[in-house]
PARO-877482 format. One record per residue (C-alpha): residue in three letters; x, y, z. Coordinates in steps of 0.02 Angstrom, whole numbers, padded with zeros to 5 digits, always signed. Example, Ala and Ser with C-alpha at 12.3 -4.5 7.8 and 13.67 -1.06 7.14 Angstrom:
BEGIN
ALA+00615-00225+00390;SER+00684-00053+00357;
END
This chain:
BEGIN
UNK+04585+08117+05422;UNK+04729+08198+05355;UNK+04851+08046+05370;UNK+04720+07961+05290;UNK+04720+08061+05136;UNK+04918+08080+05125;UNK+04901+07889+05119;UNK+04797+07875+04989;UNK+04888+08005+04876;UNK+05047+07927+04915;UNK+04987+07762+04869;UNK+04925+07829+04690;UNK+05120+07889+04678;UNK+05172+07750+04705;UNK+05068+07641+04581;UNK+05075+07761+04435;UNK+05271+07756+04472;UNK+05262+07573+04461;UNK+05148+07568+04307;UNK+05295+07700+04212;UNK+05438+07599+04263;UNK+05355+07414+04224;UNK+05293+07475+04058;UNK+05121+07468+04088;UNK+05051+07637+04036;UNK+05026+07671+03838;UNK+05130+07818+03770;UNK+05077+07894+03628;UNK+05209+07991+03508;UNK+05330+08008+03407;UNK+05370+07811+03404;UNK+05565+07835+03384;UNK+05674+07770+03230;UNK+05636+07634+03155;UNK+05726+07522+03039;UNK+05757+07592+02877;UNK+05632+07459+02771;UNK+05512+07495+02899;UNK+05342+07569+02836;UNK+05240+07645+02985;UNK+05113+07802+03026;UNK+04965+07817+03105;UNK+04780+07808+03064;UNK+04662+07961+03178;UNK+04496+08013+03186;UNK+04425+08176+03072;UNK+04438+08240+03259;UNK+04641+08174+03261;UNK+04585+08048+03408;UNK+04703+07885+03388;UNK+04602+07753+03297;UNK+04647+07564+03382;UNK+04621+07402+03285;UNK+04620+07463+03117;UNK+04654+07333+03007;UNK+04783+07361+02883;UNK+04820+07242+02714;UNK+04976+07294+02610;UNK+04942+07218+02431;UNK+05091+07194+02303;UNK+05043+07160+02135;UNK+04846+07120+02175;UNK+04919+07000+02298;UNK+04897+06997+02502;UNK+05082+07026+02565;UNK+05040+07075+02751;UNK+04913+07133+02881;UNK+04955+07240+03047;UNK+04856+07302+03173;UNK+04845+07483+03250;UNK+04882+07498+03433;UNK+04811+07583+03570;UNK+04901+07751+03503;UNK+04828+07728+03311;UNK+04998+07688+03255;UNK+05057+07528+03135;UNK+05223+07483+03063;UNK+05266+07348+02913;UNK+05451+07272+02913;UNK+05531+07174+02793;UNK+05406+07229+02642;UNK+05473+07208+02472;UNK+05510+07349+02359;UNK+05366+07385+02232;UNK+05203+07474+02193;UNK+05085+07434+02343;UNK+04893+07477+02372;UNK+04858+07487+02578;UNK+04672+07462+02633;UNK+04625+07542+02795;UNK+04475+07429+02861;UNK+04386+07467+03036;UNK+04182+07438+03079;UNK+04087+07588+03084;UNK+04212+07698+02979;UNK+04235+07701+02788;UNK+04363+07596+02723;UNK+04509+07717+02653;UNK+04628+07634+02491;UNK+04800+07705+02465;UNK+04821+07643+02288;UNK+05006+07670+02184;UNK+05113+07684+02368;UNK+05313+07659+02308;UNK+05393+07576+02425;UNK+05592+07570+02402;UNK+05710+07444+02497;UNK+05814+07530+02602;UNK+05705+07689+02622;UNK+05588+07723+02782;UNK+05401+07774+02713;UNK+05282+07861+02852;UNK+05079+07854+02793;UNK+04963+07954+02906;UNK+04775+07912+02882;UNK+04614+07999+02928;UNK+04433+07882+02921;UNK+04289+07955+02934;UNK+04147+07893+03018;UNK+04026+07778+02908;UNK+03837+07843+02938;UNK+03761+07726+02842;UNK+03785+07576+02966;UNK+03636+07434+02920;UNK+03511+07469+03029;UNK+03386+07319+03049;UNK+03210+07351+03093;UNK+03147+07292+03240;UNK+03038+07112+03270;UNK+02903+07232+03331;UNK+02901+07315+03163;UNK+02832+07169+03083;UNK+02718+07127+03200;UNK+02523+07150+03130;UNK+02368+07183+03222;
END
């Protein structure tokens, strides 16, 4: 019984040793430096939980420049955006959208935006087919 179990731990070891070294488990953190145009940050809950797939649309002059992603750790970077006055709109279902209007962004100058969204109660709620049914 014992070998058994010293088996089984060792094999767990081994496969989250395997998982560090291939790459395959998500860090979450301070994403290291980034290239000085870069424009990154991180988008949480109101209970700072990591928000994934939160869609992000960086607008220059009224006009759609770019759209990221967040990852698995909330986090988002833009590279290569041109300098100017931009408006960011945090989208994600089931959370209230969140505008950063007036954002300078400078050439040559990193810019870190960290962004909280809130929940959206008032999801449509359809009524049932039974609702409408009449006796």
């Amino acid at each position: 019984m014992k070998s058994k179990i010293l088996l089984l731990i060792s094999t767990f070891v081994l496969a989250s040793f395997l998982a560090m070294a291939t790459g395959n488990v998500t860090k979450c953190g301070n994403p290291g430096p980034g290239k000085k145009e870069d424009i990154g940050g991180s988008v949480h809950t109101d209970a700072k939980k990591p928000l994934k797939d939160v869609s992000i649309t960086a607008y220059l002059d009224s006009k759609k420049e770019k759209v990221v992603i967040t990852d698995g750790c909330g986090s988002f970077s833009f590279d290569d955006l041109k300098g100017g006055n931009y408006k960011f709109v945090f989208e994600k279902q089931g959370y209230k959208r969140v505008v950063k209007e007036n954002v300078t962004v400078k050439v040559d100058e990193a810019f870190q935006l960290n962004i909280e969204m809130i929940m959206d109660s008032e999801q449509d709620i359809l009524p049932s087919p039974m609702h409408f049914v009449y006796n």
